[in-house]
DODORO-879435 format. One record per residue: residue number from 1; residue in one letter; x, y, z of N, C-alpha, C in turn. Coordinates in Angstrom, 3 decimals. Example, Ala and Ser with C-alpha at 12.3 -4.5 7.8 and 13.67 -1.06 7.14 Angstrom:
! DODORO-879435
{i=1	aa=A	nu=13.190	nv=-5.690	nw=7.800	cau=12.300	cav=-4.500	caw=7.800	cu=13.200	cv=-3.300	cw=7.800}
{i=2	aa=S	nu=12.850	nv=-2.250	nw=7.080	cau=13.670	cav=-1.060	caw=7.140	cu=12.900	cv=0.030	cw=7.870}
! end
This chain:
! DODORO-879435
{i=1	aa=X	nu=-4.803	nv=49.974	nw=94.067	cau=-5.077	cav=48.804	caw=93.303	cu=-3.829	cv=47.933	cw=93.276}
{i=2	aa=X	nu=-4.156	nv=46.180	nw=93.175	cau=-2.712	cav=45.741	caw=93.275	cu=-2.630	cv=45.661	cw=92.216}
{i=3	aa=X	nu=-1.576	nv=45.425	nw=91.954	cau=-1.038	cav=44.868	caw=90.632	cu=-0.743	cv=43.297	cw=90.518}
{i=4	aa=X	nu=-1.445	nv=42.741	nw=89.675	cau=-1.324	cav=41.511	caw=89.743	cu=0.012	cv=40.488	cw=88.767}
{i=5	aa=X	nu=0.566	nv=41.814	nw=88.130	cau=1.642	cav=40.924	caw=86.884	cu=0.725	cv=40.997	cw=86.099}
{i=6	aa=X	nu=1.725	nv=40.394	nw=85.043	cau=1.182	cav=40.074	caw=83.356	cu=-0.287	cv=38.777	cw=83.168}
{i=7	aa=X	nu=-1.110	nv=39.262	nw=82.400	cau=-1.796	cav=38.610	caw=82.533	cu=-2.129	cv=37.470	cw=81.106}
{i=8	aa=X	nu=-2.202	nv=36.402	nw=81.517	cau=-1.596	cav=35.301	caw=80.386	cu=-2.727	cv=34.376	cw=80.106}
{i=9	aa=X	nu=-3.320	nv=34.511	nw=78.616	cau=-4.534	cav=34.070	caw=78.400	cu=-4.414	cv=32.491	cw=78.792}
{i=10	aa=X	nu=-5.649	nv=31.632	nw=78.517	cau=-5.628	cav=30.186	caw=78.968	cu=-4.647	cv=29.320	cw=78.070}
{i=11	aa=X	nu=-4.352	nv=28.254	nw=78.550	cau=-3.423	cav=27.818	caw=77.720	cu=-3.599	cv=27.300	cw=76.618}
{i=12	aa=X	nu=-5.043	nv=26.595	nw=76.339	cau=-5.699	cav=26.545	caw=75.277	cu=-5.778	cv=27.195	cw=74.203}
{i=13	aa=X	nu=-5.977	nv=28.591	nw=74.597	cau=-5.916	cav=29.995	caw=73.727	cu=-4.389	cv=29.956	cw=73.053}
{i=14	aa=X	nu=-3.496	nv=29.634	nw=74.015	cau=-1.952	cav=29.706	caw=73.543	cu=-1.713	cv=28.824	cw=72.406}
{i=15	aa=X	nu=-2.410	nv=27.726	nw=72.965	cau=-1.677	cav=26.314	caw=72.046	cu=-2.367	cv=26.654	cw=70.460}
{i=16	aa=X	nu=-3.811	nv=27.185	nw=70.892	cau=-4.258	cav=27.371	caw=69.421	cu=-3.535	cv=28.571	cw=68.711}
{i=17	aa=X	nu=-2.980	nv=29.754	nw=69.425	cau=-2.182	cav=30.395	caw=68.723	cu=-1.259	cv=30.052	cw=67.993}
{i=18	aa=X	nu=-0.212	nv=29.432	nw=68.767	cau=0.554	cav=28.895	caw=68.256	cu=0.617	cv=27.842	cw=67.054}
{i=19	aa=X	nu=-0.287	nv=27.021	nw=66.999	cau=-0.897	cav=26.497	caw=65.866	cu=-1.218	cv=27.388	cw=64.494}
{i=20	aa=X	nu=-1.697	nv=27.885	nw=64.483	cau=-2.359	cav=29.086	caw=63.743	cu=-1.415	cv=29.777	cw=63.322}
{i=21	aa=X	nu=-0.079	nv=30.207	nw=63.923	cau=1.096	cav=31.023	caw=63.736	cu=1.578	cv=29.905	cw=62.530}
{i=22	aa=X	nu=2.061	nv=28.510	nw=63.191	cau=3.162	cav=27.829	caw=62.545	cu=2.650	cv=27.114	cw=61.123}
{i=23	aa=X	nu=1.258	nv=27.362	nw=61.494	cau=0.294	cav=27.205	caw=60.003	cu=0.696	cv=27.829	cw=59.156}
{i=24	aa=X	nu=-0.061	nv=29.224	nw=59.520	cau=1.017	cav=30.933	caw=58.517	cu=2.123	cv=30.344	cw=58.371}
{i=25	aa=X	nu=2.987	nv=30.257	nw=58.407	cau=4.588	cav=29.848	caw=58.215	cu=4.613	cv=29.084	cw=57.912}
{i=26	aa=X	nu=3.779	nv=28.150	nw=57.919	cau=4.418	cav=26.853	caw=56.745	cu=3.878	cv=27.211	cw=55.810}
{i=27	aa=X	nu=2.644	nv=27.881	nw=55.314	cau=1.965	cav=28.386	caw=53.928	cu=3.016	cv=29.236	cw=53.245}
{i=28	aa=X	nu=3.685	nv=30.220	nw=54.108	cau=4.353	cav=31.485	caw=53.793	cu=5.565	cv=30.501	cw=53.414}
{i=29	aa=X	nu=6.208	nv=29.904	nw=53.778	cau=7.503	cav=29.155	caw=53.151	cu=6.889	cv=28.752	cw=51.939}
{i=30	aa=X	nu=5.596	nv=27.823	nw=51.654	cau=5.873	cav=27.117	caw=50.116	cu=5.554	cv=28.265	cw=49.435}
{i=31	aa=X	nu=4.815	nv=28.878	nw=49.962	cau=4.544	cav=30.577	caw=48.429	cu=5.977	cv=31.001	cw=48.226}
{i=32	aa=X	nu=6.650	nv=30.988	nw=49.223	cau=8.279	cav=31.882	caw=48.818	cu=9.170	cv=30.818	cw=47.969}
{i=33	aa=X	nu=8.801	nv=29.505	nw=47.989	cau=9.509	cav=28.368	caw=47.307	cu=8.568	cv=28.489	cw=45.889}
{i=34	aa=X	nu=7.353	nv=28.403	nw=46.067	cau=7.039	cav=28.192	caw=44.564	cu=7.184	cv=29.658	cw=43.748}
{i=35	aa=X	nu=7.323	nv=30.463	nw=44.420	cau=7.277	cav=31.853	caw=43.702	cu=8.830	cv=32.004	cw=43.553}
{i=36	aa=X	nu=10.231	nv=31.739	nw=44.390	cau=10.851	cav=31.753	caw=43.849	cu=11.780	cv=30.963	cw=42.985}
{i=37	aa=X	nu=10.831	nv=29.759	nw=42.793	cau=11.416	cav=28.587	caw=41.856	cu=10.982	cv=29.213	cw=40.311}
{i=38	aa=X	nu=10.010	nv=29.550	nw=40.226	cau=9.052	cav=29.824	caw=39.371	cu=8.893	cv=31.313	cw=38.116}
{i=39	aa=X	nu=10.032	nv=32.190	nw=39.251	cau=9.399	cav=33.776	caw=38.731	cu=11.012	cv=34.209	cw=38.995}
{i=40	aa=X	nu=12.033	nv=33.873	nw=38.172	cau=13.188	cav=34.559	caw=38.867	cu=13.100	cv=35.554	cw=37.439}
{i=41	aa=X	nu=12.466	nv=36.231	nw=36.862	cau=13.233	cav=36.779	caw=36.491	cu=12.826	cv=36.546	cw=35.101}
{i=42	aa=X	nu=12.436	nv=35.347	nw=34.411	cau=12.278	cav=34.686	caw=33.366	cu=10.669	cv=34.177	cw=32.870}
{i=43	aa=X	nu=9.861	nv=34.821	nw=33.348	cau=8.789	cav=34.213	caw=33.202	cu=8.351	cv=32.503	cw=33.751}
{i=44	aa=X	nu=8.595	nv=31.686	nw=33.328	cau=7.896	cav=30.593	caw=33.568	cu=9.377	cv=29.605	cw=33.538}
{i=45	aa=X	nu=10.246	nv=30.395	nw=33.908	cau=11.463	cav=29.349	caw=34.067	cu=11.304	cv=28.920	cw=35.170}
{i=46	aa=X	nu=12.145	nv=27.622	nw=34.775	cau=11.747	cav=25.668	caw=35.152	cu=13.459	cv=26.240	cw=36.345}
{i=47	aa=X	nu=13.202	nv=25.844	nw=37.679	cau=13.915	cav=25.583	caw=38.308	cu=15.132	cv=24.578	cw=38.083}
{i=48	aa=X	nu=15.931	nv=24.316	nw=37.812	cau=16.919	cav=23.115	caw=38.229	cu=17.484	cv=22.303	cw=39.030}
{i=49	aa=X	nu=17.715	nv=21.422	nw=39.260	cau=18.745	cav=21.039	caw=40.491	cu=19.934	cv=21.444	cw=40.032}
{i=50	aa=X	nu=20.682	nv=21.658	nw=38.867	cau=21.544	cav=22.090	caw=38.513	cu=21.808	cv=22.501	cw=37.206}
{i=51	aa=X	nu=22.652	nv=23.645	nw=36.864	cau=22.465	cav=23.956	caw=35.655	cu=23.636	cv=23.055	cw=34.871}
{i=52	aa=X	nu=23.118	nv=22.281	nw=33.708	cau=24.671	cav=21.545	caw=33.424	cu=25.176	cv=21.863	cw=31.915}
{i=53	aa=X	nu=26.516	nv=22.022	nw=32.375	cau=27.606	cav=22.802	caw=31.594	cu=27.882	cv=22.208	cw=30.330}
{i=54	aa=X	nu=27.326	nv=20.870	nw=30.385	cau=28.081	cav=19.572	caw=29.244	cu=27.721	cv=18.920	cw=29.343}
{i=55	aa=X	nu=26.931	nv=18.115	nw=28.031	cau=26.932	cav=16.458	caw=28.121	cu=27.233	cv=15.793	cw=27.379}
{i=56	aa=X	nu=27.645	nv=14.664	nw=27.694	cau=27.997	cav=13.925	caw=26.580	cu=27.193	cv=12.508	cw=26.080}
{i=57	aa=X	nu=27.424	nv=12.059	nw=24.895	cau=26.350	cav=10.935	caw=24.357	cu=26.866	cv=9.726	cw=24.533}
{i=58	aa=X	nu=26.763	nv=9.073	nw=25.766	cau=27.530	cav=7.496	caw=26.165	cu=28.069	cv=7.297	cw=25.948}
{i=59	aa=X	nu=29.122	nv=8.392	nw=25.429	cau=30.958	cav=8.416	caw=25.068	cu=31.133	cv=9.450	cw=25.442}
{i=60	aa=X	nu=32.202	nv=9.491	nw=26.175	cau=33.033	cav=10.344	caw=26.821	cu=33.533	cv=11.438	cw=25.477}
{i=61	aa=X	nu=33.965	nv=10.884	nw=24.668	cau=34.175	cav=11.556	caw=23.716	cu=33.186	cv=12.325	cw=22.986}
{i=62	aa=X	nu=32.114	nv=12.295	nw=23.111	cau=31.286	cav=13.252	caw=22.420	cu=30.496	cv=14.008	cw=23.558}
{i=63	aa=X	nu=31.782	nv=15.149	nw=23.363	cau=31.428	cav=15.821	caw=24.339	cu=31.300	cv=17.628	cw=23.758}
{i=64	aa=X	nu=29.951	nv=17.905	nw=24.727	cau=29.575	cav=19.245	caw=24.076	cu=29.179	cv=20.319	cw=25.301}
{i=65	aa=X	nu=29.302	nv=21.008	nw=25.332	cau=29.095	cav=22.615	caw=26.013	cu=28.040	cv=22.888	cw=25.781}
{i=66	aa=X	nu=27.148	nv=23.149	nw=26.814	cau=25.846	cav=23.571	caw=26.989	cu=25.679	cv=25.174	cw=27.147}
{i=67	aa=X	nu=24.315	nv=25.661	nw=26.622	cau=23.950	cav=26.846	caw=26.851	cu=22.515	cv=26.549	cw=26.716}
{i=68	aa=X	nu=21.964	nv=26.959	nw=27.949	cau=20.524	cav=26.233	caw=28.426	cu=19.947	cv=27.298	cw=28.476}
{i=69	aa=X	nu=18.693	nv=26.791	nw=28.169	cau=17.339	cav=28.122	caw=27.967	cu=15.995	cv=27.246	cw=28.621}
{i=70	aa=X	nu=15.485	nv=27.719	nw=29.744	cau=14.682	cav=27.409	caw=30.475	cu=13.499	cv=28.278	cw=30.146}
{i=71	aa=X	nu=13.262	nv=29.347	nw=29.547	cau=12.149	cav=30.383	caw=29.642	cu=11.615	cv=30.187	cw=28.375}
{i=72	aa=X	nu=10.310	nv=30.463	nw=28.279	cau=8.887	cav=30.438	caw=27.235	cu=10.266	cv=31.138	cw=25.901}
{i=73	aa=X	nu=10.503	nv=32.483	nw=26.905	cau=11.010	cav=33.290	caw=25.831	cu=12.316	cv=32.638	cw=25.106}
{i=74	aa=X	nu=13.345	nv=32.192	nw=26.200	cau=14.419	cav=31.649	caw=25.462	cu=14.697	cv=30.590	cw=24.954}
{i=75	aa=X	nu=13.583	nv=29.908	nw=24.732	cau=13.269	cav=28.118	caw=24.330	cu=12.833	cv=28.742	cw=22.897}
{i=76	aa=X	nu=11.507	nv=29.760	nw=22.706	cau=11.137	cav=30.779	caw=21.711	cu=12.331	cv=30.878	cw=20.376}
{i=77	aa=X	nu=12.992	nv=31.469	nw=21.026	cau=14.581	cav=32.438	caw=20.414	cu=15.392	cv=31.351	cw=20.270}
{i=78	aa=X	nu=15.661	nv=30.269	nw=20.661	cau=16.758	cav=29.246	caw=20.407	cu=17.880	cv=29.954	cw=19.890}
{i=79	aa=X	nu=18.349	nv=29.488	nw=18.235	cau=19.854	cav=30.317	caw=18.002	cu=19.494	cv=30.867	cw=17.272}
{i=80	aa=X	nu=18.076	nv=31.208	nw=16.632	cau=17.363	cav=32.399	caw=16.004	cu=18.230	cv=33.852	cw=16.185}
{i=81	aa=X	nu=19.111	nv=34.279	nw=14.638	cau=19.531	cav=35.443	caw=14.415	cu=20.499	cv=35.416	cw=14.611}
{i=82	aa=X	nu=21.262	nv=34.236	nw=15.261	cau=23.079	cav=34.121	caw=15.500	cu=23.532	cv=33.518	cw=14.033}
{i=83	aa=X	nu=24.626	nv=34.229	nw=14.175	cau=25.567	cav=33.969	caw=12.698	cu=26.105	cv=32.758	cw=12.542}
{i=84	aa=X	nu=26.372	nv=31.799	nw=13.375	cau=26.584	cav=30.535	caw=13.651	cu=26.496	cv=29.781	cw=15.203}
{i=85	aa=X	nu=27.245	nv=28.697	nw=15.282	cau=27.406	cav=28.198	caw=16.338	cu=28.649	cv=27.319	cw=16.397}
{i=86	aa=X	nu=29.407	nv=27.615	nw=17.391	cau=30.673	cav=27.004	caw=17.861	cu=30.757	cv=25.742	cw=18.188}
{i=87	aa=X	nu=31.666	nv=25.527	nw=17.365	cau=31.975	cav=24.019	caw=17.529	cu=32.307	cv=23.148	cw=18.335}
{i=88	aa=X	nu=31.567	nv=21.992	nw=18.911	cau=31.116	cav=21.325	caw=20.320	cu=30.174	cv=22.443	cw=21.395}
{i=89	aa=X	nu=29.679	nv=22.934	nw=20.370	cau=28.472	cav=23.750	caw=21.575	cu=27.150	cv=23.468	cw=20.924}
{i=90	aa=X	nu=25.987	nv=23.770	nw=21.897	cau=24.745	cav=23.585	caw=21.829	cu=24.034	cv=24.047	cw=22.709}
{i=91	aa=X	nu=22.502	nv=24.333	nw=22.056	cau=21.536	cav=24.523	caw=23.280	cu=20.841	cv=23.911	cw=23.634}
{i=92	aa=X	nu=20.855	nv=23.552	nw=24.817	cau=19.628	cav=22.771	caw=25.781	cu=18.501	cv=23.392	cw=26.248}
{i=93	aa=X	nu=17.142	nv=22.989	nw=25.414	cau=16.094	cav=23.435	caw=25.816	cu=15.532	cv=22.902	cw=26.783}
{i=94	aa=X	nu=14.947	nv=23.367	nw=28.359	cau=14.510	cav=22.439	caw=29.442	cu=13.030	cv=23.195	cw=29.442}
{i=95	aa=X	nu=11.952	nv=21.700	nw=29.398	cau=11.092	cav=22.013	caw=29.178	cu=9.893	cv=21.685	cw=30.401}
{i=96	aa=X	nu=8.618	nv=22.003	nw=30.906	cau=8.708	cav=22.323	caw=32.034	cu=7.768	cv=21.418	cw=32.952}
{i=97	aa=X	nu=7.844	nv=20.136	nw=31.386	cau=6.410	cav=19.225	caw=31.563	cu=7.018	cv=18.276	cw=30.411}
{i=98	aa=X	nu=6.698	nv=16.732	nw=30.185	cau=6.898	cav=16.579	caw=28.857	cu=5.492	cv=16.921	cw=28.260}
{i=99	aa=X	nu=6.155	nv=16.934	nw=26.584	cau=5.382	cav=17.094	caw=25.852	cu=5.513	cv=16.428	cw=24.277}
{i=100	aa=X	nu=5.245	nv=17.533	nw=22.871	cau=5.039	cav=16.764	caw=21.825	cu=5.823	cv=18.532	cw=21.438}
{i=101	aa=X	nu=6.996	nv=18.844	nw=21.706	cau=7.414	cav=20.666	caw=21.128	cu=7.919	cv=20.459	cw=19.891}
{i=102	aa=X	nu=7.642	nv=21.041	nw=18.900	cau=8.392	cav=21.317	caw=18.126	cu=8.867	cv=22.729	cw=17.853}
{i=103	aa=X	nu=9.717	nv=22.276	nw=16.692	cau=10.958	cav=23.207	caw=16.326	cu=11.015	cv=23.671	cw=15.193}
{i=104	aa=X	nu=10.917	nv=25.089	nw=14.826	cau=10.775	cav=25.623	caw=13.795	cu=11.996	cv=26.707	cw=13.464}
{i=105	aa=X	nu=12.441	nv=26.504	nw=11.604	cau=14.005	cav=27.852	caw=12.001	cu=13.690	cv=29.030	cw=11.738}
{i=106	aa=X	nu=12.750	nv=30.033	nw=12.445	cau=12.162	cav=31.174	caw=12.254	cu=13.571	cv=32.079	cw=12.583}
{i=107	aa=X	nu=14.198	nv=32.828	nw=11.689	cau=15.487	cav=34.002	caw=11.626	cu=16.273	cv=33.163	cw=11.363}
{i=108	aa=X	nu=16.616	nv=31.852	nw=11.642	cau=17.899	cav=31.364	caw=11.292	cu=18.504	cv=31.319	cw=10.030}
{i=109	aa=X	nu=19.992	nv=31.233	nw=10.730	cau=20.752	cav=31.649	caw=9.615	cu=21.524	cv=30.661	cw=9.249}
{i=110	aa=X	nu=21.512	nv=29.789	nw=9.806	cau=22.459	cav=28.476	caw=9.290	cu=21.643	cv=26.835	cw=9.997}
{i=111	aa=X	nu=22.232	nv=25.754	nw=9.309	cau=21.004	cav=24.483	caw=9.436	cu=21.806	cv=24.019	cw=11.018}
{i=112	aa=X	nu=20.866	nv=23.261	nw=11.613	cau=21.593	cav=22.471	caw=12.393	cu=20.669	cv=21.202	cw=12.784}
{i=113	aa=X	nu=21.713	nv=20.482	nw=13.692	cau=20.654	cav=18.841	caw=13.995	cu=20.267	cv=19.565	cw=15.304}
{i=114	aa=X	nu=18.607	nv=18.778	nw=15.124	cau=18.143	cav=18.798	caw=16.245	cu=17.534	cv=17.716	cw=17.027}
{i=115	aa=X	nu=17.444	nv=17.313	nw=18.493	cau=17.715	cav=15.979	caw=19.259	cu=16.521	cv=16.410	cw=20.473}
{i=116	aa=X	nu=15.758	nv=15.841	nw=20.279	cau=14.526	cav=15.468	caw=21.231	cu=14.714	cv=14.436	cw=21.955}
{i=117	aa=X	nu=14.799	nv=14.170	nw=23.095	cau=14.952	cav=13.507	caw=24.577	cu=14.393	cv=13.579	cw=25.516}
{i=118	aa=X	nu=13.935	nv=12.190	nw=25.905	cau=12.921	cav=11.994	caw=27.021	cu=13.317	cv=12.621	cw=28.313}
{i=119	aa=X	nu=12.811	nv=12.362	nw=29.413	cau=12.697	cav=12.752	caw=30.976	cu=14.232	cv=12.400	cw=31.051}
{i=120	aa=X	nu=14.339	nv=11.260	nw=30.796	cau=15.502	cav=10.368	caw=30.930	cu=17.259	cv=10.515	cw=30.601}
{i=121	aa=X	nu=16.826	nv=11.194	nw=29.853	cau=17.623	cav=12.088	caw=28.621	cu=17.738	cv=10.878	cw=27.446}
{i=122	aa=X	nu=17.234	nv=9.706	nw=26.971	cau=17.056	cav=9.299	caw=26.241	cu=16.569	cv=9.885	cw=24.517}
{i=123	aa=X	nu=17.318	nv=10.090	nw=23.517	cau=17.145	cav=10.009	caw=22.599	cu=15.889	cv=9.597	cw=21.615}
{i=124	aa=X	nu=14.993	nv=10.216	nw=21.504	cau=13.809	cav=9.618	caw=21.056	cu=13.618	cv=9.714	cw=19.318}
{i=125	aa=X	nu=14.174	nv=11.174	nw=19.264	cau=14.038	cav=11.413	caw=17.688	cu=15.234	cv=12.227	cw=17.135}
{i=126	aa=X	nu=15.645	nv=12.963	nw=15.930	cau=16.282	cav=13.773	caw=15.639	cu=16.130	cv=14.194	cw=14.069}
{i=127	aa=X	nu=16.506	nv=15.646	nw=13.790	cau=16.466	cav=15.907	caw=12.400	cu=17.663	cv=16.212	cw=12.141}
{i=128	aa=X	nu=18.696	nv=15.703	nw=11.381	cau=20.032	cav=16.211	caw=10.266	cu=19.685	cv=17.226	cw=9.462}
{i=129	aa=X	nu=20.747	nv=18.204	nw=10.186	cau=20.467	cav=19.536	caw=8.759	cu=19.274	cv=20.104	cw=8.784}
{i=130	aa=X	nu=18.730	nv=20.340	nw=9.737	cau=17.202	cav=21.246	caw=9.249	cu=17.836	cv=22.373	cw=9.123}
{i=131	aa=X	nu=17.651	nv=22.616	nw=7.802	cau=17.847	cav=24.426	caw=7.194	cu=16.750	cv=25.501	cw=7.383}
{i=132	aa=X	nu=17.288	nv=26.766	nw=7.332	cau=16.677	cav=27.627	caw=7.519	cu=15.452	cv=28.060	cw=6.275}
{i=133	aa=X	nu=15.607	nv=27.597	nw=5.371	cau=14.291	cav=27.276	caw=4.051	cu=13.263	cv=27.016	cw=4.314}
{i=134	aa=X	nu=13.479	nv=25.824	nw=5.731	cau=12.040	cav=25.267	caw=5.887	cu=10.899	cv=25.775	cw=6.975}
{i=135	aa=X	nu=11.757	nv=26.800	nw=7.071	cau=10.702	cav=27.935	caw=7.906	cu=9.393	cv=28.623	cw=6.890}
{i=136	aa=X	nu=8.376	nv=28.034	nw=7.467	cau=7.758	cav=28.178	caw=8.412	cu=6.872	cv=26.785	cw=9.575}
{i=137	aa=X	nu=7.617	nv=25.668	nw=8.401	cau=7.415	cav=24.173	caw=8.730	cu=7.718	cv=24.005	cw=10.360}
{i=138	aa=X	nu=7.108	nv=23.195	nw=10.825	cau=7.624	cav=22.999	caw=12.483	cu=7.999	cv=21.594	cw=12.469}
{i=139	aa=X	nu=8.709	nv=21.169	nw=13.216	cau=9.533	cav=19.750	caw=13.161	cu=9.282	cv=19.165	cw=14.794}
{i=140	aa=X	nu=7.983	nv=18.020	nw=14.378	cau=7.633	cav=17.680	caw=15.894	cu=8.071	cv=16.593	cw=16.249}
{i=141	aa=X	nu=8.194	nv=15.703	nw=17.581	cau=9.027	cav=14.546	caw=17.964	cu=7.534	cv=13.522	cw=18.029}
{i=142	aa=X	nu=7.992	nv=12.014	nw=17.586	cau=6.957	cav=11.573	caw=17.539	cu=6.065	cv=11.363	cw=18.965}
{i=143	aa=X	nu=6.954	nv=11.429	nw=20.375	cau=6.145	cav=11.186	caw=21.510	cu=6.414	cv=11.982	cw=22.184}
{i=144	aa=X	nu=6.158	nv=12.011	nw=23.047	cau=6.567	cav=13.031	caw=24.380	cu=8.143	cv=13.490	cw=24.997}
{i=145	aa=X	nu=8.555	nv=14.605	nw=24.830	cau=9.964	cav=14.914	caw=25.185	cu=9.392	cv=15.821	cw=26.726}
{i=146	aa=X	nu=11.678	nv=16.370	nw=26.903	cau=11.520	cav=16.878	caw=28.224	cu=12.459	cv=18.040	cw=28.113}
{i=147	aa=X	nu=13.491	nv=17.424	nw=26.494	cau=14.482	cav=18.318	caw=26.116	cu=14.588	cv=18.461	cw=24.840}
{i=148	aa=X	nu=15.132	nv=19.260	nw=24.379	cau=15.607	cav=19.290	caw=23.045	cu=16.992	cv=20.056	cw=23.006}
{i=149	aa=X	nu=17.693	nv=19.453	nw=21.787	cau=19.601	cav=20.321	caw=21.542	cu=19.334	cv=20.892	cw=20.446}
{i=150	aa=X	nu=19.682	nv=21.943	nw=20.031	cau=20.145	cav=22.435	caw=18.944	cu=21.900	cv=22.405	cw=18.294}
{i=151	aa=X	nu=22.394	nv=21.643	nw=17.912	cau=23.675	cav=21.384	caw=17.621	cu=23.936	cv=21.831	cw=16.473}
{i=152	aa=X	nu=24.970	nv=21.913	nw=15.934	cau=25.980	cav=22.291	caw=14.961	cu=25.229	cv=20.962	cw=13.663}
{i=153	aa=X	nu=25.163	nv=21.438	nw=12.507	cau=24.425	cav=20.614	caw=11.075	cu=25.839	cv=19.275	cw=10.825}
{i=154	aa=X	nu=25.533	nv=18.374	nw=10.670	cau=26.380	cav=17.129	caw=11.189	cu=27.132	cv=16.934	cw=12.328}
{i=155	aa=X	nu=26.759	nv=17.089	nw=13.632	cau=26.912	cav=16.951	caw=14.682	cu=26.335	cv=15.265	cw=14.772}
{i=156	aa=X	nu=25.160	nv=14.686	nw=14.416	cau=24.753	cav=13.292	caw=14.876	cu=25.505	cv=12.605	cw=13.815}
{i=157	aa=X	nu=25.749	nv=12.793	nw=12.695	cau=26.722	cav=12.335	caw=11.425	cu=28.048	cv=11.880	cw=12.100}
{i=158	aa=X	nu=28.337	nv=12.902	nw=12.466	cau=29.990	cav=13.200	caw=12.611	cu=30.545	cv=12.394	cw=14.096}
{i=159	aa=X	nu=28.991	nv=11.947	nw=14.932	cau=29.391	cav=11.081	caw=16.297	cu=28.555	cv=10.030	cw=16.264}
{i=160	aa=X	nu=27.941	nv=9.633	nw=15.479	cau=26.758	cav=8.286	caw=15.223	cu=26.072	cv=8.244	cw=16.041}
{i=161	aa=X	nu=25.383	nv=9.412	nw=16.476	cau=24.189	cav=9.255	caw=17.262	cu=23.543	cv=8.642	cw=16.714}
{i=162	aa=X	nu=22.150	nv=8.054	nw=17.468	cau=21.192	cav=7.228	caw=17.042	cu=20.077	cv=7.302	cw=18.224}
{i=163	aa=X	nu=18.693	nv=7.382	nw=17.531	cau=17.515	cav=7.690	caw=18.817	cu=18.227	cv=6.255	cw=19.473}
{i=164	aa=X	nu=17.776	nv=6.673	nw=20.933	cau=17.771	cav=5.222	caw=21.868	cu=19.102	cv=5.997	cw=22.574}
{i=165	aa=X	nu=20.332	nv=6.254	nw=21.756	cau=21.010	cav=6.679	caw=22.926	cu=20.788	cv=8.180	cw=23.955}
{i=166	aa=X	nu=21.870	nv=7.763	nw=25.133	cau=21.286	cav=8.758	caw=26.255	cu=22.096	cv=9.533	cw=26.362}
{i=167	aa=X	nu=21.581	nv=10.520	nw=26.595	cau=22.440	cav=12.097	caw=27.329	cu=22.312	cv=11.654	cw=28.218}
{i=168	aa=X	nu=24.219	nv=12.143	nw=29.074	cau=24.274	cav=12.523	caw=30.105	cu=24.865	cv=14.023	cw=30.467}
{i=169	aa=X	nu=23.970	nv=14.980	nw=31.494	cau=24.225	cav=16.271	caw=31.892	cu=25.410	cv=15.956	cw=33.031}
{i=170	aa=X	nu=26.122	nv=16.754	nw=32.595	cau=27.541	cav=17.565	caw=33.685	cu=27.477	cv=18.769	cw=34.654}
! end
């Protein structure tokens, strides 16, 4: 018998393979992008372009240290059960859609201001001093946010914040 070599389906057959392959693979890339934007670890934590360290309120000088909570759970927990909070620090809640979130001081142990901000990081609302008394009350923003701070209790006092102004992230 001869041997004729390898035998190589029509090319038609090829091209549609190949199609069909680079299909799979482009599906298989966005599942590995949305699954690992999505699931690191945190439940329903919000990807970033970057995590930022500091922002400050359209002065350079009011400037604060971030500690960001992206997850159901750690947006949940805010500074719930900490003995205080350090001065020029705060938490940035990133939220994963806007919405209407509020904020309630379930365990807390000391008051602080809290600052609701658009997509934009625009300033929309804020409460001075919400104490831990008024738990079980929830404290909602009148429109749609994207963030919220938890700061130190005269933090907007002590730098004249005012809704309208903007965060900027570092």
């Amino acid at each position: 018998m001869l041997d004729k070599g390898p035998v190589f389906p029509p090319k038609r057959r090829v091209r549609r393979l190949q199609a069909l392959v680079g299909t799979v693979l482009v599906v298989l890339a966005a599942i590995l992008f949305i699954v690992s934007r999505y699931s690191a670890g945190e439940g329903d934590a919000i990807a970033l372009d970057f995590i930022p360290k500091t922002a400050y309120f359209e002065r350079p000088d009011t400037l604060i240290e971030l500690e960001v909570a992206t997850s159901t759970e750690a947006r949940t927990r805010g500074l719930s059960g900490r003995e205080k909070l350090a001065e020029n620090k705060a938490l940035l809640m990133v939220f994963p859609e806007d919405g209407a979130y509020g904020i309630w001081m379930k365990d807390m142990l000391f008051s602080i201001d809290v600052l609701w901000l658009d997509s934009k990081g625009r300033i929309t609302d804020f409460v001075e001093r919400m104490a831990p008394e008024t738990y079980p009350l929830s404290f909602v923003p009148s429109g749609k946010v994207r963030y919220v701070i938890e700061a130190s209790a005269g933090f907007v006092a002590e730098h004249g914040i005012a809704a309208g102004d903007v965060v900027v992230f570092e």
